[in-house]
N, C-alpha and C positions, 0 to 999 in steps of 0.2 A: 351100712347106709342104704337106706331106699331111693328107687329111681328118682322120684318125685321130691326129696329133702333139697336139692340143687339146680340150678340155672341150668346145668347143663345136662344132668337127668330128667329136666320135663324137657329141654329140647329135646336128647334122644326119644322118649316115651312120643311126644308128639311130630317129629321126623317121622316114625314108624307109621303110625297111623296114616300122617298123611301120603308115604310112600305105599300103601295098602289101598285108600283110594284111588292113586293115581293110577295103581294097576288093575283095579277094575272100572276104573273109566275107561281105561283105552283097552281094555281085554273081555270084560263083560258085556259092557252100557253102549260103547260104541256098534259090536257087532251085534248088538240086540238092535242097534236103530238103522244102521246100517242093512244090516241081513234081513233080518224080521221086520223092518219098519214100524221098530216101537219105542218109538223118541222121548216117552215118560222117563226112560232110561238114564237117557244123557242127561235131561235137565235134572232130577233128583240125584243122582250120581253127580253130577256137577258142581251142583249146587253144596254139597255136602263137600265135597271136593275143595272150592274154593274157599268154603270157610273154615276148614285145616289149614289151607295154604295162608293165610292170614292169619293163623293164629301160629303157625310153621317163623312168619317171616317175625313177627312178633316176640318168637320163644327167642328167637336166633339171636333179635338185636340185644333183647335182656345178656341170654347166654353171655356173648360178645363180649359185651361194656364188662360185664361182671368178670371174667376170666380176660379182661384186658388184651382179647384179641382185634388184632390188624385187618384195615380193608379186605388185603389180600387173604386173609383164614377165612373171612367171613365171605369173600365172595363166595371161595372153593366150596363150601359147607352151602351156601344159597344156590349156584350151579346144581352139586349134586341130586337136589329136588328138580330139578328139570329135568332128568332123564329118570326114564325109569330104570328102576334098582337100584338107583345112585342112591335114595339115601340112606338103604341097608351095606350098604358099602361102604359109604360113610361112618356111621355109624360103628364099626371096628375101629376105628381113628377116634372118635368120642367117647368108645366105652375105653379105651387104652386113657386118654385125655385124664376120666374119671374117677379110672382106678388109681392113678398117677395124683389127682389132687384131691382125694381120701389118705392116700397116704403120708403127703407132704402136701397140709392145708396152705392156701395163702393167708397170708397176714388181714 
């Protein structure tokens, strides 16, 4: 099964992405506008940014509903985008999740 065949394989696939921007917003784009004073940085990195994280919160609510998870899953999983690393960290806990229901589908 391909990443992308499941709710919770374009979560993962789009988690990653948007955890890849958010580390170069805050590790590239920032000290380029900060240090350099070259602010085209943050807003294009930004902006690219925020519209992963919309489509992040999006994957997440499909995900969710579909795999019949609880506020409480889906906060842990919407936190983990808040920091950085989190959502490759997470991410271990989803790829486990999906190897777990390829093997034993739900009804």
């Amino acid at each position: 099964m391909t990443l992308l065949h499941t709710s919770l394989g374009r979560l993962r696939a789009v988690a990653i992405v948007e955890g890849i921007s958010f580390l170069l917003l805050l590790f590239v784009a920032m000290p380029m506008k900060y240090v350099w004073d070259i602010p085209q940085a943050v807003r294009i990195t930004g902006m690219v940014h925020g519209l992963l994280f919309v489509a992040f919160s999006v994957a997440l609510l499909v995900a969710g509903l579909d795999r019949r998870w609880g506020l409480g899953r889906m906060t842990v999983v919407f936190l983990s985008s808040l920091i950085p690393f989190g959502t490759f960290l997470m991410d271990r806990s989803l790829k486990r999740e999906q190897a777990s229901a390829s093997s034993n589908p739900q009804p």
